[in-house]
C-alpha positions as CSV (number, residue, x, y, z in Angstrom):
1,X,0.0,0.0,0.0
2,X,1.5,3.3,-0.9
3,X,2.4,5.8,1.5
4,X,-0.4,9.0,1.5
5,X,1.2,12.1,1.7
6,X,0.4,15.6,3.4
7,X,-0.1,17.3,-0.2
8,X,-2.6,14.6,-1.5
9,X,-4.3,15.2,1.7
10,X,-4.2,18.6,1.1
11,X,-5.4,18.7,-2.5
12,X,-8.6,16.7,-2.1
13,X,-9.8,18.8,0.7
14,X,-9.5,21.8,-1.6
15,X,-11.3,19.8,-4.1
16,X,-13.9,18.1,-2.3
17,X,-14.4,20.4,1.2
18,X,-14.7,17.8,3.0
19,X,-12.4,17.1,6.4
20,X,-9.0,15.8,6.8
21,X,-9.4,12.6,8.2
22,X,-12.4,11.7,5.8
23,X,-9.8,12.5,2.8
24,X,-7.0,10.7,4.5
25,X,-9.3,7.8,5.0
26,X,-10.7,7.8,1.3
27,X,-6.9,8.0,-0.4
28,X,-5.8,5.2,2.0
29,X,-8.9,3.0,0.4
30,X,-7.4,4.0,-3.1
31,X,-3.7,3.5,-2.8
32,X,-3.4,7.7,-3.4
33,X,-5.8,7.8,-6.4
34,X,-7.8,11.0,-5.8
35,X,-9.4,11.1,-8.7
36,X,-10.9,7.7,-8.0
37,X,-11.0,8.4,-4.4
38,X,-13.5,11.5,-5.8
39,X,-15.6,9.2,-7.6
40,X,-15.8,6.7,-4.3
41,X,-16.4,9.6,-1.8
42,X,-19.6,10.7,-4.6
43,X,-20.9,7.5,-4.4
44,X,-20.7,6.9,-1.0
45,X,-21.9,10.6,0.6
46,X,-23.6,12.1,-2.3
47,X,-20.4,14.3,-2.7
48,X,-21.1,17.3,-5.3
49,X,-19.1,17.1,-8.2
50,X,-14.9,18.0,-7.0
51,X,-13.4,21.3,-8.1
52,X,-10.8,21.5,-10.1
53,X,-7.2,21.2,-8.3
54,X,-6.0,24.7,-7.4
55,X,-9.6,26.7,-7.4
56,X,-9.3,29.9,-5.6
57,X,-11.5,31.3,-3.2
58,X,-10.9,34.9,-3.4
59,X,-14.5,36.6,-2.9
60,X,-16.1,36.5,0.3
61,X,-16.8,38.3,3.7
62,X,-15.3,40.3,6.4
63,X,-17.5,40.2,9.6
64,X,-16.3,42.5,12.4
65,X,-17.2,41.8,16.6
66,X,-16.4,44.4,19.2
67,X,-17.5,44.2,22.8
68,X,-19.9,46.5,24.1
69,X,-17.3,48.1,26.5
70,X,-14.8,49.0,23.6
71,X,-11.9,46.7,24.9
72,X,-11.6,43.8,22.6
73,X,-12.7,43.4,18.5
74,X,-12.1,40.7,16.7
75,X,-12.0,40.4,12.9
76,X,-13.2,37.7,10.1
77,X,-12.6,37.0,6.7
78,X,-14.1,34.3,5.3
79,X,-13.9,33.5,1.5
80,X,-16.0,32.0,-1.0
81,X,-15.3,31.1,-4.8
82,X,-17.5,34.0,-6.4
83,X,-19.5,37.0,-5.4
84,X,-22.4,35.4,-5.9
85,X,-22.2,33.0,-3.0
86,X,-20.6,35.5,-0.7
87,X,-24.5,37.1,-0.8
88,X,-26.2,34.1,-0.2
89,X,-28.0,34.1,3.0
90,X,-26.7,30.5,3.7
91,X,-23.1,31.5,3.9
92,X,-23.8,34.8,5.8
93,X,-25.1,32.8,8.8
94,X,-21.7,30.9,8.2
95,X,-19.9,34.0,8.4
96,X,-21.7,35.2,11.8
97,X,-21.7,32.0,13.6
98,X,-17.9,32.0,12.6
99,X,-17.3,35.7,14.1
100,X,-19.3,35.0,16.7
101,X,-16.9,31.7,17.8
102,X,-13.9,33.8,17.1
103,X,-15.1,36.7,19.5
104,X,-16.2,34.2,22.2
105,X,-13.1,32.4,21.9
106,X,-10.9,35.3,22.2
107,X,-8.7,33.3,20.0
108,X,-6.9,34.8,16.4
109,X,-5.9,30.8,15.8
110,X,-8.0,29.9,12.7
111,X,-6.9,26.2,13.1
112,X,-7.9,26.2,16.5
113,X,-11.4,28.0,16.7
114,X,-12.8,26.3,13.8
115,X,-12.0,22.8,15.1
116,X,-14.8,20.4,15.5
117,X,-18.6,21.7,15.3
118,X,-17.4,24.9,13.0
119,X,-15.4,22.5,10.6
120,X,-18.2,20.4,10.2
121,X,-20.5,23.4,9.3
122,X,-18.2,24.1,6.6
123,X,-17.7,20.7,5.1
124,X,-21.6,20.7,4.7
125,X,-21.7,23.9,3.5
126,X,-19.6,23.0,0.8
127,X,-21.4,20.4,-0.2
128,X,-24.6,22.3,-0.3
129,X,-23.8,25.6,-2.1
130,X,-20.8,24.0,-4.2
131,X,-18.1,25.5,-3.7
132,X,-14.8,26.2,-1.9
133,X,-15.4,28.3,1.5
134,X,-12.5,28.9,3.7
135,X,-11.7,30.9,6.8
136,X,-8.9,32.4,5.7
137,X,-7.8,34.9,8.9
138,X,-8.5,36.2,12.0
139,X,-7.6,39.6,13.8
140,X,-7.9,39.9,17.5
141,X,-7.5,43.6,19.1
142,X,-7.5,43.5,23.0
143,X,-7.4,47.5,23.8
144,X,-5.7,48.6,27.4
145,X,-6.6,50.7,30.2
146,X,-8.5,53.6,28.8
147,X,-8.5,52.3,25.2
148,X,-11.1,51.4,23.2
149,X,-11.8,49.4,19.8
150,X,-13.9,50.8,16.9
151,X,-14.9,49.1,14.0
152,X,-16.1,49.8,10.4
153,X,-17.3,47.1,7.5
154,X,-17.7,48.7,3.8
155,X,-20.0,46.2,1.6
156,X,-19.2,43.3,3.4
157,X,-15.6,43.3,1.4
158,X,-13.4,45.9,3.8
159,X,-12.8,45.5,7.4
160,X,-11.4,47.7,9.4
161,X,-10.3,47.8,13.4
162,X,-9.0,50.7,15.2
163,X,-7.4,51.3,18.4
164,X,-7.9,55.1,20.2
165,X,-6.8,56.0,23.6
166,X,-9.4,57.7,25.0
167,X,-11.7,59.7,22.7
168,X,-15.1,57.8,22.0
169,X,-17.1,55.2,20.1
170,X,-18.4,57.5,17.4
171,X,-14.7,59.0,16.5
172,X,-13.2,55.2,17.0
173,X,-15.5,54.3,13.8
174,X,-15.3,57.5,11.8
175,X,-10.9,56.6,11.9
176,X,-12.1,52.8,10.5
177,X,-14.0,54.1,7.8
178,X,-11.5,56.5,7.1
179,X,-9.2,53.9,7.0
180,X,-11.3,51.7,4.6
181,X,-11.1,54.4,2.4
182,X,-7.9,55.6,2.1
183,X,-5.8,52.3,3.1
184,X,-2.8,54.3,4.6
185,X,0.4,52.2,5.2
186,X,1.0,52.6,8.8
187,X,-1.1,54.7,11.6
188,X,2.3,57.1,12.6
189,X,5.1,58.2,11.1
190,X,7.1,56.5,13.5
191,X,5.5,53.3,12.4
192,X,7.1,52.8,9.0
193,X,9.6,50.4,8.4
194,X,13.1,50.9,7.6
195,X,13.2,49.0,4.8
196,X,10.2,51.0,3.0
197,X,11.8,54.4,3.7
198,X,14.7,52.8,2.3
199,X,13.3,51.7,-1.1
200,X,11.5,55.2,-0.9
201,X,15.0,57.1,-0.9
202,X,15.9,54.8,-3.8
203,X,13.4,55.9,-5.7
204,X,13.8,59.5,-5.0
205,X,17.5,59.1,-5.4
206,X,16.7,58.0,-9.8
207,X,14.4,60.4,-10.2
208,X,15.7,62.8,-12.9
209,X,15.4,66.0,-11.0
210,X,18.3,64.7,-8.6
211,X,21.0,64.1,-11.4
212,X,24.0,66.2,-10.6
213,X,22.7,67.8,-7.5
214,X,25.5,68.7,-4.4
215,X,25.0,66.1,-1.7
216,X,24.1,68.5,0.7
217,X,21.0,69.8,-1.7
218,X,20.2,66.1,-2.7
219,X,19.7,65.2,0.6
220,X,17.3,68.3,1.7
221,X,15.4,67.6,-1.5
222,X,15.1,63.7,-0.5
223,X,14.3,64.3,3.0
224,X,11.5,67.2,2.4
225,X,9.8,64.0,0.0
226,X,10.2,61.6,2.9
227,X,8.4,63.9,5.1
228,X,5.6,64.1,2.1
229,X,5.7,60.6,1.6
230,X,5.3,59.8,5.5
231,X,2.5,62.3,5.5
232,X,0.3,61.1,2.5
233,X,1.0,57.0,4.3
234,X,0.4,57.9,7.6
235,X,-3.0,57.7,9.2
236,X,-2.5,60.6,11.6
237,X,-0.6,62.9,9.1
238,X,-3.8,62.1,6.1
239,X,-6.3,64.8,5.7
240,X,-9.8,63.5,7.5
241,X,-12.2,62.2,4.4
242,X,-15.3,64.0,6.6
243,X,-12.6,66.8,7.4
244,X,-10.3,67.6,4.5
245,X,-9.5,71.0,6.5
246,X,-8.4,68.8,9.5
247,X,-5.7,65.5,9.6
248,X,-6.9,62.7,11.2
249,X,-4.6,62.9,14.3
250,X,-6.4,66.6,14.9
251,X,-10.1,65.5,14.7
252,X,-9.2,62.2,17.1
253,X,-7.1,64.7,19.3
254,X,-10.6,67.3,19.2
255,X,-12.5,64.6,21.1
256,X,-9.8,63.9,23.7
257,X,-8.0,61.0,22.1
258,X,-5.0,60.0,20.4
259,X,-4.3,57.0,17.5
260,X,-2.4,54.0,18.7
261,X,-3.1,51.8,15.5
262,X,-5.4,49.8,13.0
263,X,-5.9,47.1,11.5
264,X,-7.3,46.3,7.9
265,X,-8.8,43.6,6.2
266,X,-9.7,43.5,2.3
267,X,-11.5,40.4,0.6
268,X,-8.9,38.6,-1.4
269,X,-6.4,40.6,-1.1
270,X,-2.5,39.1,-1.5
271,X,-4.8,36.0,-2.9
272,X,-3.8,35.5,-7.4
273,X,-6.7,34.8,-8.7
274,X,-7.7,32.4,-11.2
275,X,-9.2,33.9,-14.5
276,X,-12.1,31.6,-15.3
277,X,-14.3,31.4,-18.4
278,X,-17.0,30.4,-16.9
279,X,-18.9,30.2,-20.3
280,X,-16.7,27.3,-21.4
281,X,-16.9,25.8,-18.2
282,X,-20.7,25.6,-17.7
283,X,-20.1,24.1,-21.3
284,X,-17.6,21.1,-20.3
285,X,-20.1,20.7,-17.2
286,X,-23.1,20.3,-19.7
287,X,-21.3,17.8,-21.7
288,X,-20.4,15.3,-18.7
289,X,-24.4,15.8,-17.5
């Protein structure tokens, strides 16, 4: 009997949905053959038709949970194969029981919190709507002593956290949706990495303007576009989207707070999608009916 490895495993759970040990158990009864492995796990659970190898779930949800005293907020996105799905009421009650177990849990570990009951909600889930759903990530934001979280979800598809000391619920959530909407790098100045400002300076450095300047000139000229490119990246130092007149760092500082960080979610993002013709593949589907 040949050995099953970890990546056969692996690939007819993304193809099927179903758990680990049911696809460990299935390839074991085939000697590795996962296409015929498919076909028994069909027959024998009414399995929906596998995915190809390698389908990406890049649409989806982000669900947001913050406590009612401002101290803790957690975070959730969970993905689907199309947009279509990600509306469907079945896999929004997915998505709430899942940000709901996350929050109650306390817990950022996506292995951990969806163990058990959760991972069986998504195997079936699967099964019924057809397609690929994964948790993909989890934030948790615990806030300190006279901190407080504030959240913001745009169209289901941008989530934001924030974390304000002091100030209040209201400004917490108007800094998330500014944040949604602007995306800034960092949340300070002080925040950005070396490495960035580096590659910045490179880039400032090659730009023709700089050819044959003194060194003493060049480097005012690069550091007065560091300071531009810190402000335009930098949550406190960006112009308030309700506020142009005002940064953000002003307005938060107006109701008695101050910015101590964020933390953003996109759907899909950092995921390659796969470019599907779905018109040809509704075709090959026809055919094998």
């Amino acid at each position: 009997m040949a050995a099953i490895s970890a990546s056969q495993v692996k690939e007819l759970r993304e193809r099927t949905g179903l758990g680990m040990m049911e696809c460990k158990k299935a390839l074991t009864e085939t000697d590795g053959d996962i296409e015929v492995a498919i076909e028994n796990l069909r027959k024998n659970s009414g399995l929906k038709a596998a995915k190809k190898a390698g389908r990406t779930a890049a649409e989806g949800a982000v669900v947001t949970r913050v406590a009612e005293d401002g101290r803790v907020g957690v975070m959730v996105e969970i993905n689907s194969e199309t947009d279509f799905v990600s509306r469907d009421d079945n896999f929004k009650a997915f998505a709430d029981n899942v940000a709901d177990a996350f929050f109650a849990a306390r817990n950022e570990d996506v292995a951990a919190v969806m163990a058990g009951e959760l991972e069986t909600a998504r195997e079936q889930l699967v099964q019924k709507i057809g397609e690929n759903i994964d948790v993909r990530r989890c934030a948790l934001v615990e806030a300190g002593e006279g901190h407080l979280v504030g959240e913001y979800v745009h169209g289901d598809r941008i989530g934001v956290l924030t974390v304000l000391k002091g100030g209040n619920a209201e400004v917490a959530r108007d800094v998330a949706m500014h944040v949604a909407a602007i995306n800034p790098a960092v949340a300070r100045p002080e925040d950005m990495p070396q490495e960035q400002l580096d590659a910045e300076k490179a880039i400032i450095l090659a730009q023709p303007d700089m050819a044959g300047k003194p060194e003493q000139i060049a480097e005012k000229m690069v550091q007065g576009r560091l300071k531009k490119y810190l402000a335009e990246n930098s949550l406190t130092e960006q112009s308030f989207v309700k506020n142009p007149d005002q940064s953000v760092a002003d307005f938060v500082k107006s109701a008695g707070g101050e910015v101590i960080g964020f933390t953003r979610f996109e759907v899909g993002e950092g995921i390659e999608k796969e470019e599907v013709d779905f018109a040809k593949e509704v075709m090959e589907q026809a055919k094998r009916s």
